[in-house]
C-alpha positions in Angstrom: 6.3 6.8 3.2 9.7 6.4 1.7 10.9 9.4 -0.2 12.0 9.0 -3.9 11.8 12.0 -5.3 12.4 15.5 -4.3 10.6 18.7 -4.6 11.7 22.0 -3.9 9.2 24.4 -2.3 10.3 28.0 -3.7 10.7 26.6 -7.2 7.6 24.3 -7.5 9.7 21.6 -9.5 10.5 17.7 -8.6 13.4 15.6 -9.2 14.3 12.3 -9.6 16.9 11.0 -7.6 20.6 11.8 -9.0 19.8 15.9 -10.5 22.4 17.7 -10.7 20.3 20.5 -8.9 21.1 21.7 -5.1 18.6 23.4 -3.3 18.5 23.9 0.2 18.0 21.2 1.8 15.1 22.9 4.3 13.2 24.2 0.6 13.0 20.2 -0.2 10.0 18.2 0.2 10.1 14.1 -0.1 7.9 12.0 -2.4 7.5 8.5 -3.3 6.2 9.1 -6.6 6.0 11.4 -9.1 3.0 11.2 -9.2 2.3 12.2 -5.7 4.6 15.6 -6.1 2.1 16.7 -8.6 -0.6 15.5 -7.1 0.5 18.0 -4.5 1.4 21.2 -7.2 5.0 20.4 -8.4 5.8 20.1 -12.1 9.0 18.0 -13.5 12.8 19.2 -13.5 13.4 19.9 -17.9 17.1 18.6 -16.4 16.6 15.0 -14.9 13.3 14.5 -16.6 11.6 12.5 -14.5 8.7 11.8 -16.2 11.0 9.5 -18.6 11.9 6.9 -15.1 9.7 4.3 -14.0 9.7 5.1 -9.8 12.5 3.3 -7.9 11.5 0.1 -6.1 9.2 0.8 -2.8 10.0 -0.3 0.1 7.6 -0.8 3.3 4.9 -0.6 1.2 2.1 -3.2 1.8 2.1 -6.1 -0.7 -1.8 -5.5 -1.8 -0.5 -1.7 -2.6 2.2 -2.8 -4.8 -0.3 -5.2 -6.5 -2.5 -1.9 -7.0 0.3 -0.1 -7.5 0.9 -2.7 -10.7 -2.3 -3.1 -11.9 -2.8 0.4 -12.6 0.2 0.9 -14.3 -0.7 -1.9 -16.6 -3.8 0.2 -17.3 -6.3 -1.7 -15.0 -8.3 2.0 -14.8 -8.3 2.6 -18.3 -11.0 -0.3 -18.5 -12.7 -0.2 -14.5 -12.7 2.6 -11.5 -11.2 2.5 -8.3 -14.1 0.4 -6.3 -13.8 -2.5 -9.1 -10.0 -2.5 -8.9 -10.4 -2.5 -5.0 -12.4 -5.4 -5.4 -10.0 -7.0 -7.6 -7.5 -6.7 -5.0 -9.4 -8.1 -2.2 -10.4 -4.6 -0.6 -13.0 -1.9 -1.0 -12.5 0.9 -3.2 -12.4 3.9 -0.1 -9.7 1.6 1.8 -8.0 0.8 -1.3 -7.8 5.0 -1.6 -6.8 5.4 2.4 -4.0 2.7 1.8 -2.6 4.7 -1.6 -2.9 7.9 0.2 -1.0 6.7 3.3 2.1 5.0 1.5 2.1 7.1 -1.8 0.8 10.0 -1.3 -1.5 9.6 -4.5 -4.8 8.4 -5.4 -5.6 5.4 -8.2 -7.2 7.6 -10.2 -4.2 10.4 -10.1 -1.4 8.1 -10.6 -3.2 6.6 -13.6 -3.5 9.9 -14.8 0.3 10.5 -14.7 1.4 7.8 -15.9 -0.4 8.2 -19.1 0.7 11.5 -19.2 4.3 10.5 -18.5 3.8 8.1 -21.2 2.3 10.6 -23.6 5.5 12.5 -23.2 7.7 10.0 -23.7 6.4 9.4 -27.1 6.4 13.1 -27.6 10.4 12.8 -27.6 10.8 9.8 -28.7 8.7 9.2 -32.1 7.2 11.2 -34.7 3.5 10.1 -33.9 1.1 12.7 -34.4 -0.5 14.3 -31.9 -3.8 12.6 -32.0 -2.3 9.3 -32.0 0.0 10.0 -29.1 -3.4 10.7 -27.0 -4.4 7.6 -28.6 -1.4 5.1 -27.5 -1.5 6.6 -24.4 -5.4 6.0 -22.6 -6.7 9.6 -23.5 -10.4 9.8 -24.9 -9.2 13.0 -27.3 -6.1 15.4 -28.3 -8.1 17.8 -26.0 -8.4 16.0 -22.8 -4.3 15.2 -23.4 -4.1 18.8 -23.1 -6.0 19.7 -20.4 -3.7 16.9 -18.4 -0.8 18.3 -20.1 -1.4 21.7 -19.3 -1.9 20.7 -15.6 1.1 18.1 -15.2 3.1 20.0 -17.6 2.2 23.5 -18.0 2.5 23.3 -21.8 0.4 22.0 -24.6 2.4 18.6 -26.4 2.6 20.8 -29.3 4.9 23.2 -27.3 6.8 19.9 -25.8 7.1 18.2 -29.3 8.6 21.4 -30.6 11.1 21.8 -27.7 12.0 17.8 -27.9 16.1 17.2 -27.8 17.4 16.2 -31.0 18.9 12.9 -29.2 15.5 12.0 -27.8 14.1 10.8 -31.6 14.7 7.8 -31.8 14.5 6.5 -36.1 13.3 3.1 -36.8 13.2 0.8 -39.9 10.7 -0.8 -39.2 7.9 -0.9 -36.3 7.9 1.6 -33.1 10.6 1.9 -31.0 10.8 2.7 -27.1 12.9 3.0 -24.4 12.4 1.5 -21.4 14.4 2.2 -18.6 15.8 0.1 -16.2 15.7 0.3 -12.3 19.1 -0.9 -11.3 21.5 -3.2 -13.0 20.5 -5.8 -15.2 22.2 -8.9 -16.6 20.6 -9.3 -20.1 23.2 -12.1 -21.3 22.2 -14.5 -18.4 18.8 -13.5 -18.8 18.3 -13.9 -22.6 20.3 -16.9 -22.3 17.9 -18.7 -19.9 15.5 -17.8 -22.4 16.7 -19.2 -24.9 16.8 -22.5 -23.4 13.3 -22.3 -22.6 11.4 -20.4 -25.6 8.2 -21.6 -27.1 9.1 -22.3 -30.9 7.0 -20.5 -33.3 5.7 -18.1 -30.2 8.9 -16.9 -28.7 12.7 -16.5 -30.3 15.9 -15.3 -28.9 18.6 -14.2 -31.6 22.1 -13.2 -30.2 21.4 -10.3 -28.4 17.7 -9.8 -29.0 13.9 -11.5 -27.9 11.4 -11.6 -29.8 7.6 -12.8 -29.7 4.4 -13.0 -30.9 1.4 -11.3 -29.0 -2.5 -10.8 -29.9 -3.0 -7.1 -29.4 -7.2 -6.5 -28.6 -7.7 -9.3 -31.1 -5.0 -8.9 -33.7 -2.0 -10.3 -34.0 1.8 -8.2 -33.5 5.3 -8.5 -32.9 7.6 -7.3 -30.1 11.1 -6.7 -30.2 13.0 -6.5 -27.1 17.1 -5.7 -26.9 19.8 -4.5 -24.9 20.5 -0.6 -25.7 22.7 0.5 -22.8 22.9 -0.5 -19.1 19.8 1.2 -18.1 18.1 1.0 -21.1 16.4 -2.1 -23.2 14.9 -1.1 -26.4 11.5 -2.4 -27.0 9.9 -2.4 -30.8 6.9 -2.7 -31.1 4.9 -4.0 -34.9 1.7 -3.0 -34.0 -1.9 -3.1 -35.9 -2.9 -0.1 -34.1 -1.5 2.3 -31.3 -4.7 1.7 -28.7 -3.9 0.4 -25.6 0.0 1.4 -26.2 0.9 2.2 -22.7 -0.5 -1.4 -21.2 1.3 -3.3 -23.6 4.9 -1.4 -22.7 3.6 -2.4 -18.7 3.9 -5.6 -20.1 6.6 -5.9 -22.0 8.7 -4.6 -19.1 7.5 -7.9 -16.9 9.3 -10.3 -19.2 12.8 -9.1 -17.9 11.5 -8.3 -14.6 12.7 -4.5 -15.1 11.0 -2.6 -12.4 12.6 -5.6 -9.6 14.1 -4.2 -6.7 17.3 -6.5 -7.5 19.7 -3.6 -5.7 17.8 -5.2 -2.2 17.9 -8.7 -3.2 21.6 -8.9 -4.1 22.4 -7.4 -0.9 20.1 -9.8 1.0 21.9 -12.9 -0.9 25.3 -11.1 -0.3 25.2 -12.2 3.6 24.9 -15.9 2.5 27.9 -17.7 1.1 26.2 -20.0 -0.4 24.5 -17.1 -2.9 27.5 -14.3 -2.5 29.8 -15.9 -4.8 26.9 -16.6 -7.6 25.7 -12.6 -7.1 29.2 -11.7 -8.2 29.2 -13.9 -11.3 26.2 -12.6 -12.0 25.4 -8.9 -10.9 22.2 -7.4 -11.8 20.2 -11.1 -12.5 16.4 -11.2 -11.9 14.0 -13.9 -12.1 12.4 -13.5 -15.5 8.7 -12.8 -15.4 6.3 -13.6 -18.7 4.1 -11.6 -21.0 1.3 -13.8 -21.5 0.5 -15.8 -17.7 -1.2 -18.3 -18.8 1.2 -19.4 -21.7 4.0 -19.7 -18.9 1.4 -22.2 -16.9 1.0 -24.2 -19.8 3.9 -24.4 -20.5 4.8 -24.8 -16.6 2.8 -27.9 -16.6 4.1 -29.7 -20.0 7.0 -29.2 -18.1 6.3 -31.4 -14.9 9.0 -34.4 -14.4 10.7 -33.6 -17.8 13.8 -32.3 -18.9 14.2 -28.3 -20.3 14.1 -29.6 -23.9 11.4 -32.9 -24.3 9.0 -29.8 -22.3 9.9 -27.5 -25.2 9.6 -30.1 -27.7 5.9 -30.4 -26.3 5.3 -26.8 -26.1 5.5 -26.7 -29.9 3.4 -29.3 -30.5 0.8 -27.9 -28.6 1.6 -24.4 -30.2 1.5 -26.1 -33.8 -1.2 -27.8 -33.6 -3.5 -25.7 -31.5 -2.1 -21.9 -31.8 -3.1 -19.1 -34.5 -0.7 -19.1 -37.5 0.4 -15.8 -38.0 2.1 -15.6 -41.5 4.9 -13.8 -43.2 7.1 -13.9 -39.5 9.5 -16.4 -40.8 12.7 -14.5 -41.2 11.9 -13.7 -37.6 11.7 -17.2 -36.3 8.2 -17.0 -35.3 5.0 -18.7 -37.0 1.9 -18.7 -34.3 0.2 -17.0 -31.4 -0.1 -19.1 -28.5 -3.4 -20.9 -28.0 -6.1 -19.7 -25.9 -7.2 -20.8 -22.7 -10.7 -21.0 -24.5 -9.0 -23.4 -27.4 -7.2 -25.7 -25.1 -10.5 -26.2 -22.5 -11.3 -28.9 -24.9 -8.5 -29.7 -26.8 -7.1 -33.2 -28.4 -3.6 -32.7 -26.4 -2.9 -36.3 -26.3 -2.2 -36.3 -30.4 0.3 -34.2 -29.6 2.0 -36.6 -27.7 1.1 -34.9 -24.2 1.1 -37.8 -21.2 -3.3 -38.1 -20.1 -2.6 -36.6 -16.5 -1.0 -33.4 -18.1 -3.2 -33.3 -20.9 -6.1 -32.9 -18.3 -4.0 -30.9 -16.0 -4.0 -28.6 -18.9 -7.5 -28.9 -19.8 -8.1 -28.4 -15.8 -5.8 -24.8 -15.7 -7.5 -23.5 -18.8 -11.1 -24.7 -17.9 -10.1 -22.1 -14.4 -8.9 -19.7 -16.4 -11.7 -19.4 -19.5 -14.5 -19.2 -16.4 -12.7 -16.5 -14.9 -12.3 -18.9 -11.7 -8.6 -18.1 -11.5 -7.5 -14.6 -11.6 -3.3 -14.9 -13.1 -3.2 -11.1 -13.4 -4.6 -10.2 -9.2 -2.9 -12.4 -7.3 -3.1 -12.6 -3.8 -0.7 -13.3 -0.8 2.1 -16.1 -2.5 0.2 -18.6 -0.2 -2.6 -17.8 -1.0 -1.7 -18.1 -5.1 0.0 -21.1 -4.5 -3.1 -22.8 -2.8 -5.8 -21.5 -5.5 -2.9 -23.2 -7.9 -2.4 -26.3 -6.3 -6.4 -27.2 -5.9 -6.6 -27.3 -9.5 -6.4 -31.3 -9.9 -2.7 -32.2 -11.7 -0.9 -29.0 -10.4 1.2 -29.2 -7.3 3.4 -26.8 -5.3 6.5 -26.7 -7.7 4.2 -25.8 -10.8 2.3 -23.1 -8.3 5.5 -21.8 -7.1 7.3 -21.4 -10.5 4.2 -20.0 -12.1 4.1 -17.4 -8.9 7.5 -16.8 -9.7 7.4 -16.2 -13.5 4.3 -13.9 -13.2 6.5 -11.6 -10.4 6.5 -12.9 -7.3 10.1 -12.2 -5.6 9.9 -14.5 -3.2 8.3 -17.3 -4.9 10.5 -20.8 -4.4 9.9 -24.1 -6.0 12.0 -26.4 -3.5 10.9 -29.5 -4.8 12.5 -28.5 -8.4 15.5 -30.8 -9.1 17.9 -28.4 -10.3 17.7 -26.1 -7.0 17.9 -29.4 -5.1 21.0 -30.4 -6.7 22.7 -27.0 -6.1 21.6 -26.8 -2.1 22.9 -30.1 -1.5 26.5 -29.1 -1.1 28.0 -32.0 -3.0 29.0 -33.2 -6.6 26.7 -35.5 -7.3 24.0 -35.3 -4.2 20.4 -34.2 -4.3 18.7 -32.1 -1.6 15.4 -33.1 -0.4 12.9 -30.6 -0.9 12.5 -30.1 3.2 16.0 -29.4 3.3 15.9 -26.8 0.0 12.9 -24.9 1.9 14.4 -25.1 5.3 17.9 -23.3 3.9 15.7 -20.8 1.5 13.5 -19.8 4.5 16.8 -17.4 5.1 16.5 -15.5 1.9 12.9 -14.3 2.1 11.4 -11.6 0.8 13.7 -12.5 -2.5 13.9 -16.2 -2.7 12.8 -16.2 -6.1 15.9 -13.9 -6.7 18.1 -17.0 -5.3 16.4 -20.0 -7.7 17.1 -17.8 -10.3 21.0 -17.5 -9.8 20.8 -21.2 -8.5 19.0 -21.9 -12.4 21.8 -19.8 -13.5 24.8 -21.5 -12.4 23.9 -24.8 -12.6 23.1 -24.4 -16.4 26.7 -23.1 -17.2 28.9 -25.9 -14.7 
């Protein structure tokens, strides 16, 4: 268990790493979550705050924890208990607790707990919701439970927390809800917004100067999200919103798109020891592979992408988002128009009008045929292999849409060595193109982050 945060024995309060506190060093007990240190009595420094900063990146931790580990931060117990989530994972729900236990020190059920009470805080400080709707947004069945958990976690109501907020904390919007969301290590937002912007769905997705913007059905109505650049460690998400339920799982979401949870400090030190990557890492410090809101609008559009360049596959994404999306009006000045279709719309869908080739045009109809019968699972992946097998057997997918899909939906060590533009870059000359054995064989040295490496690879090839 690899300590994160630190609590002090005689005081009862944890920190996050970096508090300007100094207790005896022999008073201190380690953590890996916050989470964990109250699960064991300790309440949150009112200095460092803890409770506003997503945990550090774990390291040693078994894979099928982290996947856990994400799913109930997305909210995966708001909606099922630990034995269904266990299943979902592969595992039953008792070893499922024993694995939690052993590497964070925590139970499902209590980290879910803090994390919506984290949350719960956090919009405390940082909006003028009321009360009620702040247990709302944040997974709580009532006001009262919140402060029950409060009074636990916290040991004061949110009324006594909203009145002790720091004047800074508000944060005043013109329009929608604004949140923070902190980042875990550095994080190139130009590179990344600009690879996005190369590759957004028109009329879904937009990307302005310095912000991103997109379209998303929120429990069956259509919203907006709004994500920007506020300082290094901080992107600004706001959100337009028919209604605050479910609050907390879409912020879990919003944070994939830019990968800001990625242990990228690791990675860059990993890619560091190669001179192939260490010149690329310090052109661009803090770059991540970007990850996706929606996963099965990224394999769609991962497929219409197949043997085509950046731009005839975006052309195509629109016409599949114009004619087969949900027009979503009054979103022009934005640059958006439609959510993207279904998996349930496309199943049997006319794709060929839209001037989509026959074998991707079924390849698509195959991928959301999997996905409508619940026969393919985008949000519990297992093992990478394992993913990119369950991908590959659906007829028209192959190992480079399986491996960028893996890649875009978080999978750090995800590579597509077939893809064209990584094989140009590994093949050392002007002109020449690496074979895809060749592109494995040299990545095989940067696992656990080889995704980490395509991305920079992406990167610098797109601006030579």
């Amino acid at each position: 268990m690899v300590a994160q945060f630190s609590a002090v024995v005689t005081t009862g309060i944890y920190c996050r790493p970096g508090c300007s506190a100094n207790p005896d060093p022999g008073n201190v007990r380690g953590f890996p979550l916050a989470a964990a240190a109250e699960a064991a009595g300790y309440r949150a420094c009112l200095r460092c705050r803890p409770y506003r900063w997503g945990a550090p990146p774990l390291q040693g931790v078994p894979k099928v924890v982290l996947r856990a580990l994400e799913a109930v931060v997305g909210g995966a117990l708001d909606s099922q208990n630990e034995a269904e989530l266990g299943r979902r994972m592969g595992i039953s729900g008792r070893h499922l607790r024993r694995q939690f236990q052993e590497h964070l020190g925590v139970t499902p059920d209590q980290l879910a707990r803090s994390q919506r009470a984290h949350f719960a805080r956090r919009l405390l400080d940082d909006t003028d919701l009321t009360v009620i709707d702040v247990a709302l947004a944040a997974g709580f069945g009532s006001a009262r439970q919140m402060n029950r958990v409060f009074l636990d976690v916290f040991r004061a109501t949110p009324k006594v927390l909203r009145a002790k907020r720091r004047s800074s904390d508000r944060l005043a919007a013109d329009g929608g809800l604004v949140l923070r969301l902190p980042v875990s290590g550095p994080l190139n937002w130009e590179a990344m917004l600009g690879y996005l912007r190369g590759r957004v769905i028109p009329g879904v997705e937009a990307v302005s100067e310095s912000t991103y913007r997109r379209t998303a059905l929120i429990e069956g109505d259509p919203a907006v999200l709004e994500l920007e650049l506020a300082a290094s460690d901080t992107v600004l998400l706001r959100a337009h919103l028919p209604h605050w339920g479910g609050l907390m799982a879409i912020v879990s979401r919003a944070r994939r798109i830019f990968s800001l949870d990625s242990d990228v400090a690791s990675a860059e030190e990993l890619m560091r020891q190669d001179q192939r990557l260490a010149h690329l890492v310090a052109r661009f410090p803090g770059l991540r592979p970007l990850g996706a809101w929606d996963p099965f609008e990224i394999g769609v559009r991962a497929i219409v992408g197949q043997q085509v360049t950046v731009a005839g596959a975006n052309t195509l994404t629109a016409r599949i988002v114009e004619c087969h999306g949900i027009p979503v009006p009054g979103l022009t000045q934005l640059g958006l128009s439609h959510l993207f279709p279904s998996a349930e719309k496309l199943v049997d869908a006319d794709l060929e009008a839209g001037g989509i080739p026959k074998g991707r045009a079924d390849a698509i109809r195959a991928f959301a045929t999997a996905v409508a019968r619940h026969e393919l699972h985008l949000e519990a992946r297992g093992r990478l292999e394992e993913f990119a097998a369950e991908i590959s057997a659906i007829k028209g997918l192959g190992p480079w849409t399986a491996q960028y899909l893996a890649l875009r939906l978080g999978e750090p060590d995800a590579f597509p060595a077939s893809d064209l533009g990584l094989r140009r870059a590994l093949s050392g000359e002007p002109r020449g193109v690496a074979n895809p054995a060749v592109a494995a064989r040299v990545a095989e040295g940067w696992r656990p982050f080889r995704g980490f490496a395509a991305m920079h690879l992406w990167t610098a090839g797109s601006r030579t």
